[in-house]
C-alpha positions as CSV (number, residue, x, y, z in Angstrom):
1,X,18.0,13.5,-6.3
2,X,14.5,13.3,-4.6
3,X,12.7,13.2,-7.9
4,X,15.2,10.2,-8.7
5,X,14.2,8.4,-5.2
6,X,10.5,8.9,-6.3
7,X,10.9,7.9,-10.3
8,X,12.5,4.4,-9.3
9,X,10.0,4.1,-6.2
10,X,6.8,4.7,-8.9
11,X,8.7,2.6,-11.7
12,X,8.7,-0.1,-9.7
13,X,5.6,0.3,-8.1
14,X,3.9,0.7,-11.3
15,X,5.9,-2.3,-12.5
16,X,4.4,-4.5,-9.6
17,X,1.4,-3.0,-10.1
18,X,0.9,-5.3,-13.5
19,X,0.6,-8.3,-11.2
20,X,-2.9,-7.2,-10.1
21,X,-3.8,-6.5,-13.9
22,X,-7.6,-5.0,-13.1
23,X,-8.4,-7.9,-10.8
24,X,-8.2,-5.8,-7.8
25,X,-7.9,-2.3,-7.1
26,X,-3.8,-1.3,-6.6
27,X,-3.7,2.5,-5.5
28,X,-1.7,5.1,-7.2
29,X,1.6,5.2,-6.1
30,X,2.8,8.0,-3.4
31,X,5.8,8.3,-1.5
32,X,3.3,8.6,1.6
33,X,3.1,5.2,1.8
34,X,7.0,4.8,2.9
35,X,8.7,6.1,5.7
36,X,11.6,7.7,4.2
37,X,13.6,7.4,7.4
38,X,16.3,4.6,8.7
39,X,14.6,3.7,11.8
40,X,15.2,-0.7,12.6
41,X,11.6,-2.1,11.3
42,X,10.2,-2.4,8.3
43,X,6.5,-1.4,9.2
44,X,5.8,1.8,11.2
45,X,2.5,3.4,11.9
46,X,0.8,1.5,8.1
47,X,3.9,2.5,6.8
48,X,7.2,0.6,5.3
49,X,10.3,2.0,6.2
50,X,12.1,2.3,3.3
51,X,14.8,5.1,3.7
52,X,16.3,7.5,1.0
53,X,19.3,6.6,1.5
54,X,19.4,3.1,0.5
55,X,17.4,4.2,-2.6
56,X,20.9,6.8,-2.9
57,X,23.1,4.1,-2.5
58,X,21.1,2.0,-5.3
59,X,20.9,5.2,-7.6
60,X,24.8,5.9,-7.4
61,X,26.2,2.6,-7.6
62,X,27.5,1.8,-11.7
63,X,26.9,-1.9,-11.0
64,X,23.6,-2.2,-9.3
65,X,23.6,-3.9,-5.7
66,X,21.5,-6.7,-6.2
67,X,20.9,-6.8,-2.5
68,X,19.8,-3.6,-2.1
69,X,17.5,-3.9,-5.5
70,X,15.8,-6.8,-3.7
71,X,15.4,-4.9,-0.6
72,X,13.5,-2.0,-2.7
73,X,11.3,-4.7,-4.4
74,X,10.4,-6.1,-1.0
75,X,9.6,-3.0,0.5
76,X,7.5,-1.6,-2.0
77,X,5.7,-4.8,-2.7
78,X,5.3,-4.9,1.2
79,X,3.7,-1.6,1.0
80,X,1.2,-3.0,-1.8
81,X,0.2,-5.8,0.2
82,X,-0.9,-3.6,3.5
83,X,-3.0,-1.5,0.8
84,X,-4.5,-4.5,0.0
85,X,-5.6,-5.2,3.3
86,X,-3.2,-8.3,4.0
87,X,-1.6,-6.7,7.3
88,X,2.1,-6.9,8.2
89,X,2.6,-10.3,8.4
90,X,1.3,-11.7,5.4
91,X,2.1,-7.9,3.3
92,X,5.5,-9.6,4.5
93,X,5.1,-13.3,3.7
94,X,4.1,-12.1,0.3
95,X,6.9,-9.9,-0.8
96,X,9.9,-12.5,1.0
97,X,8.1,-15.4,-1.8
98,X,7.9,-12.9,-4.3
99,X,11.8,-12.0,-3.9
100,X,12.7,-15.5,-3.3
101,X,11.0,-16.6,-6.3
102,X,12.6,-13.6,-8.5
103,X,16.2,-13.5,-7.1
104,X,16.2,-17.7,-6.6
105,X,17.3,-17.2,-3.0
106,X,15.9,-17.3,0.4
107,X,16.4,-14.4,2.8
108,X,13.8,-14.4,5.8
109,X,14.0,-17.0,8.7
110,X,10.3,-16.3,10.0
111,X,9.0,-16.7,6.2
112,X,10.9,-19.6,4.9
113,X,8.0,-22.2,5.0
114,X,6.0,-19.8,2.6
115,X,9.1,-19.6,0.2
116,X,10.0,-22.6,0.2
117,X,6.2,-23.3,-1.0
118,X,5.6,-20.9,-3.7
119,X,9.3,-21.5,-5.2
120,X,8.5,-25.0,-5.2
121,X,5.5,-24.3,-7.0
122,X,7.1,-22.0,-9.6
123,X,9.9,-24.7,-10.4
124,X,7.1,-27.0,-10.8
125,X,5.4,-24.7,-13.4
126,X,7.8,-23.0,-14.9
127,X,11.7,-24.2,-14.2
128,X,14.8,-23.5,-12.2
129,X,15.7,-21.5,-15.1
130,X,12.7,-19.1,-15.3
131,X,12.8,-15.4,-14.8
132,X,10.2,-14.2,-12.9
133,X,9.6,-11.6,-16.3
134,X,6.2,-9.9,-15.1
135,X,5.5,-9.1,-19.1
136,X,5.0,-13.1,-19.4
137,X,1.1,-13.5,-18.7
138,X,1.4,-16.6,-17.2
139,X,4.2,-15.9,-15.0
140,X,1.7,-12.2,-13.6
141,X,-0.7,-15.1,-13.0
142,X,1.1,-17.3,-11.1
143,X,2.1,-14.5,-9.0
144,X,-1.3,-13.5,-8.5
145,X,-2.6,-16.9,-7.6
146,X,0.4,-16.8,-5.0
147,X,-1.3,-13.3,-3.9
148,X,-4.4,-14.8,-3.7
149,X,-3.5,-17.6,-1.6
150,X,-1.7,-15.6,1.1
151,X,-4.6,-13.5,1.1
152,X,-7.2,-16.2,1.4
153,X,-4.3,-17.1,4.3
154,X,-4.5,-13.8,6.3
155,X,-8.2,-14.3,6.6
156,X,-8.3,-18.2,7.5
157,X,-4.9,-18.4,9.9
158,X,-6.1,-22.5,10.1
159,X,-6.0,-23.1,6.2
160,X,-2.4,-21.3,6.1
161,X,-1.2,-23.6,8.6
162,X,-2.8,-26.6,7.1
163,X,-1.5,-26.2,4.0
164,X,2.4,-25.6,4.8
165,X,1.8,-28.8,7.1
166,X,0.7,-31.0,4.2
167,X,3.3,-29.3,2.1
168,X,5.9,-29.8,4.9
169,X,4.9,-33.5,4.9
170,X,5.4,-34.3,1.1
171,X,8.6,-32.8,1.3
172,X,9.8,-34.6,4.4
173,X,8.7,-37.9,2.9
174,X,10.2,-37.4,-0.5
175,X,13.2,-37.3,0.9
């Protein structure tokens, strides 16, 4: 089973890794970026706790638990994001608007304001209907734009929050 746990963490991995496409440097996938054990965080010592045995749980289930395929995609992008130099929070804020944007759906409470910005950006690119299909060249770029962004964000903390207010604004007077 522990080669399975590895194979989807590397598929997927390798999967994301398309989304960077030669722009930046991803590193090679390996398992010591995760901490295999269920311990309640989701960053621990540069780390992202991603235990085995949600990954078993995934593995064995017939139907796959879209839940728990969402947390896997957040964790491992989260991991991406911290080897890209982004730092918890905005490793985070990335992979919640990633996920939001592929499973249509908010989860996070502390990240909402980012989703709610990039998913509106998508819908206005794209559509509602849109699968967030990495193969589609113009979908990998919008995702790294959206990368780009929240890393231009984790250096300039004043240009984040100027941004979401002026997007926060728009929406409040469209309404």
């Amino acid at each position: 089973m522990d080669n399975n746990i590895e194979a989807l963490k590397k598929r997927i991995w390798d999967e994301l890794s398309i989304i960077f496409d030669n722009r930046v440097k991803i590193v090679q996938f390996s398992d010591e970026f995760f901490l295999n054990k269920d311990i309640p965080r989701v960053f621990y010592e540069n780390k992202v706790v991603l235990p085995d045995a949600i990954i078993v749980k995934y593995l064995s289930q017939n139907l796959k638990n879209i839940e728990i395929e969402r947390l896997i995609y957040n964790s491992i992008l989260s991991s991406m994001g911290l080897r890209l130099n982004l730092g918890e929070i905005f490793s985070k804020k990335l992979s919640d608007s990633f996920c939001c944007i592929k499973y249509k759906s908010s989860e996070s409470i502390s990240n909402q304001l980012e989703e709610a910005y990039f998913f509106h950006n998508f819908i206005n690119k794209f559509s509602i209907d849109e699968d967030l299909n990495l193969k589609n060249e113009k979908i990998r770029d919008f995702v790294y734009q959206m990368f780009s962004k929240i890393s231009h964000w984790s250096k300039d903390k004043s240009a984040h929050k100027t941004e979401l207010s002026e997007f926060l604004s728009n929406a409040n007077a469209n309404d």
